[in-house]
N, C-alpha and C positions, 0 to 999 in steps of 0.2 A: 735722469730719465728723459729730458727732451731732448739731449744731442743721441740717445739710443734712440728715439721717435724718427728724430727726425733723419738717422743713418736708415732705420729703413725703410721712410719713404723714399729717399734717397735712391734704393735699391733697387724698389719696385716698379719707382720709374726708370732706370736704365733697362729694364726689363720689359719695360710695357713696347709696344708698338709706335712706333715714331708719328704715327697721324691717327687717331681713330675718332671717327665721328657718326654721331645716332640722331636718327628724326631729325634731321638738321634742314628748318625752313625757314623762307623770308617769304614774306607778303607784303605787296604794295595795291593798296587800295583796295585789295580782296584779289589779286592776283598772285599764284606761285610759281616768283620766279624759279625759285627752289623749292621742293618737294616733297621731305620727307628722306633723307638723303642718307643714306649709310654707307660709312668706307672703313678700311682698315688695311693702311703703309707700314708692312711693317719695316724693323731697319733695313739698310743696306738694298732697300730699293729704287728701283727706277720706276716709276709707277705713271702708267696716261692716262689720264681724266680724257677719254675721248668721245666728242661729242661735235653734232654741227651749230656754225651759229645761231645764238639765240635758245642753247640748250641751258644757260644756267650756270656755266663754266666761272665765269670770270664773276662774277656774286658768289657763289660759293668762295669760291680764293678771298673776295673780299671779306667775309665773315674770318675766313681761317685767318688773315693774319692781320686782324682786329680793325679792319677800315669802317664797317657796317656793323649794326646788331644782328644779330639772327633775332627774329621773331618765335623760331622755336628751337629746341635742339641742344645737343651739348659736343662740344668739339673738346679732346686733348690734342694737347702736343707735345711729347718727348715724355710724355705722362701724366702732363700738369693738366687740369682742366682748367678751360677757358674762363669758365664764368668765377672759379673759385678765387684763383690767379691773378687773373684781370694781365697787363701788358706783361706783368709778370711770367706768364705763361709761354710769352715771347721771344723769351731766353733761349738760344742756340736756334732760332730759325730766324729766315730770312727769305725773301723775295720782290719781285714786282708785281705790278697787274697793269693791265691793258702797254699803253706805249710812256717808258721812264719819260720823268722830264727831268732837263737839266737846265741850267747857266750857261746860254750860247757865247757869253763875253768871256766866260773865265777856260779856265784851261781845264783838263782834264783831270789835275794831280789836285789842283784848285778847290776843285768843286769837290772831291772825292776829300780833301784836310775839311770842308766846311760841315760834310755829312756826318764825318767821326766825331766833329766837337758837339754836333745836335745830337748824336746819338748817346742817350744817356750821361751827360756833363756831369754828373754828378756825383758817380761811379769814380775810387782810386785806379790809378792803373794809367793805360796807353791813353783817355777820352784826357788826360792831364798832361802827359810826357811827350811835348811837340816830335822829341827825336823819335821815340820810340812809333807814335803817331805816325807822320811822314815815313819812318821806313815800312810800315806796313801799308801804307799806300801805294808805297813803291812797289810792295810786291805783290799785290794783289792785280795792278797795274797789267808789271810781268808775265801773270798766271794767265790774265787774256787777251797776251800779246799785245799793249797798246801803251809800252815802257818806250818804244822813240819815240811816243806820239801825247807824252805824258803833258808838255808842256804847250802842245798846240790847241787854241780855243776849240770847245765842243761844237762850235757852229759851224765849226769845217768839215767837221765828220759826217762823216757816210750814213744811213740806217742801222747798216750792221756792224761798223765801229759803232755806233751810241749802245744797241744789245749787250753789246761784249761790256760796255763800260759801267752798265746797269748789273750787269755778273758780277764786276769788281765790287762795284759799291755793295752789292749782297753780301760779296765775301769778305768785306770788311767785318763782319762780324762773328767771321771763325762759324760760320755755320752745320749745325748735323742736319740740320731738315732745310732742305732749297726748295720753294715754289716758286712754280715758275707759271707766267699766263702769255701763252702762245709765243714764246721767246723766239722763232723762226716769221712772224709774221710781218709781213712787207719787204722781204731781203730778196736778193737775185742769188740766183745758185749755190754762187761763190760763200756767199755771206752765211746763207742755210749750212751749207760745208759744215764753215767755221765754228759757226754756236754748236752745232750735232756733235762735233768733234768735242769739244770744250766743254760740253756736259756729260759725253763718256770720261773724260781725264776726270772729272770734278766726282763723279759717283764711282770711280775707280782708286780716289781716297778715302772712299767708305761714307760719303756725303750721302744720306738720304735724298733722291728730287721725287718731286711732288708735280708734273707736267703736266698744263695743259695743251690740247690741239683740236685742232678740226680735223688735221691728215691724219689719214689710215697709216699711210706710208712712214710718216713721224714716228709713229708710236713703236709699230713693226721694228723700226730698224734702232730705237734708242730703248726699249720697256721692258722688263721683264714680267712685269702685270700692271690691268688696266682694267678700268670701270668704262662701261660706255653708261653716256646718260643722253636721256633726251628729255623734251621739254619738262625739264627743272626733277625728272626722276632717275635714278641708277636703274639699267634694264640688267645689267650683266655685271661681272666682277669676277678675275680670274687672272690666271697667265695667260700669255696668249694662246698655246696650245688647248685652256681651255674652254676659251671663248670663240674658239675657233670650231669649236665640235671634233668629234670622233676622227682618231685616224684611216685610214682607207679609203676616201674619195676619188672618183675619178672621171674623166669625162671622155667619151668613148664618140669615134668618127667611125656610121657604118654604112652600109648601103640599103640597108632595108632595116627603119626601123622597129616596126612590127613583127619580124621575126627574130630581131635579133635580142628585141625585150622578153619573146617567148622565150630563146634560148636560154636567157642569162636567168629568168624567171624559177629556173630548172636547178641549175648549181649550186649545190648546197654553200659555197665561197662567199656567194652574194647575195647580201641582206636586203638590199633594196636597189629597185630599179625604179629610175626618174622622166619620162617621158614630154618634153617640151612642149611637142607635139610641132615644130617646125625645122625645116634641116635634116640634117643628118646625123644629130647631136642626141646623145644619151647620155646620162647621171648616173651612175653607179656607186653603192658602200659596197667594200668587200674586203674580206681576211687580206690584210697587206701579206701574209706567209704564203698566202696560195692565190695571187690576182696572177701568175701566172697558168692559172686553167682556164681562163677566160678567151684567149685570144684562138688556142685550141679546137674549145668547144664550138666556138662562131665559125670557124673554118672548116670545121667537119661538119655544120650545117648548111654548108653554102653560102654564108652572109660574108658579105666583104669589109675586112676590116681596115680601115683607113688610118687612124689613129685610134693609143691607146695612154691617156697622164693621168698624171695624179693631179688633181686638182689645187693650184697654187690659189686662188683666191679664195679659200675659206672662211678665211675672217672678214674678208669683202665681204662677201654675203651674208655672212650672220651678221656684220654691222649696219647694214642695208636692211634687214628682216628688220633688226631690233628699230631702228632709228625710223625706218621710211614704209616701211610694212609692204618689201618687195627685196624679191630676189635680186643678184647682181645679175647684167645680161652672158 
């Protein structure tokens, strides 16, 4: 009866949501850094905690992968709950927070043999079998390019070689669920590249990431969905199509705005017309099937039309609404 129990717990956690977390708060002193925080990763995502600093980001991460208590809340992970579990819970995830530190004397293949043997010694398996051990250093090394660079001291490396080396040391433990806390942060272009790249190959073997950021642009170009939070609350949660709002935006260049708000005011196409009230600049929602009767209609009233897009920063603005309680310019 308890290996039947326990097969279908077993189950229902391969089955559950790779991150879910309810009322999840921390208070210090009577402040919340975190606020009541709801989320839900499910697998096989790329997910962005996105938010500006001082939102709460990297506290949260620290509760998720057991550095802090949470003050309130209940977090799983891969379906175990945190509080039941205890480190336990910890199985198949892995990440960092704020910036890794390492052993600037030793090497990088060094430091990475020293992590596996701390990381649960007590365990049969590779945390006992030096060969076995070492060759999965080796290849986790590999996996973020840092296999010629395996034996040269960490104090040589760059920002974004130490990043990369903080990936490996995660992936030393065969991870489904990767968090990550601002893993692009202090790198030059190149380096940004690098990690971007390196967490599409990484979630492209079916690794859950759990990402945090400040950039819009991060999230945009690595996420398939994303919580914006701001001081210490989730305002939003969705893909980004749906955080983005409705499709059919567009941002219209004319010469007379006052009549050409009358005009468009008129066309059954368009739902809403937005008036800045400077420029030449107009906001429109309309049927993406029929935005071509717009340009038409203005022409045959005499209004000159300058330009006519679709609005590319949408989710700029809704993250500037949510976060700062202002439209993007």
């Amino acid at each position: 009866m308890r290996a039947e129990a326990a097969s279908r717990l077993a189950a229902v956690a391969a089955e559950a949501p790779a991150l879910e977390v309810r009322g999840l708060v921390k208070r210090y002193r009577g402040f919340a850094a975190v606020d009541g925080v709801d989320l839900t990763v499910r697998r096989g995502d790329v997910y962005g905690f996105l938010g500006p600093n001082g939102a709460g980001k990297s506290t949260t991460i620290r509760m998720l992968l057991g550095l802090i208590r949470p003050t309130e809340g209940r977090i799983r992970l891969l379906g175990r709950d945190r509080g039941a579990h205890g480190q336990g819970a910890l199985e198949g995830v892995a990440g960092f927070v704020d910036q890794p530190a390492f052993y600037g004397y030793l090497s990088a293949r060094e430091n990475l043999r020293l992590l596996s043997r701390l990381d649960d010694p007590g365990r049969d398996g590779p945390a006992w079998d030096r060969g076995r051990r070492d060759a999965r250093v080796d290849e986790v090394l590999g996996t973020v390019d840092l296999g010629r660079r395996a034996g040269d001291r960490v104090g040589t490396f760059s920002t974004g070689m130490r990043q990369r080396l903080a990936l490996a040391a995660a992936l030393l433990r065969a991870p489904r669920l990767l968090i990550l806390d601002e893993p692009t942060t202090g790198l030059d272009p190149g380096g940004v590249r690098e990690v971007r790249d390196l967490v599409r190959d990484l979630a492209a073997t079916g690794i859950t990431v759990f990402l945090s950021s400040h950039l819009l642009s991060e999230v945009e170009q690595l996420c398939n969905r994303a919580a914006i939070v701001a001081r210490g609350r989730v305002v939003a949660e969705g893909t980004l199509a749906e955080l983005a709002g409705p499709e059919g935006l567009y941002t219209l260049r004319v010469g007379d705005r006052a009549r050409a708000g009358a005009v468009l005011g008129r066309l059954a196409a368009v739902t809403a017309v937005e008036d800045p009230g400077t420029g030449d600049t107009l906001r429109i929602a309309c049927d993406p099937e029929r935005v071509d009767e717009v340009a038409p209609a203005l022409v045959a009233a005499g209004v000159a039309l300058r330009a006519l897009v679709p609005r590319q920063n949408a989710l700029e603005e809704r993250f500037l609404e949510l976060v700062e309680g202002r439209a993007a310019p």
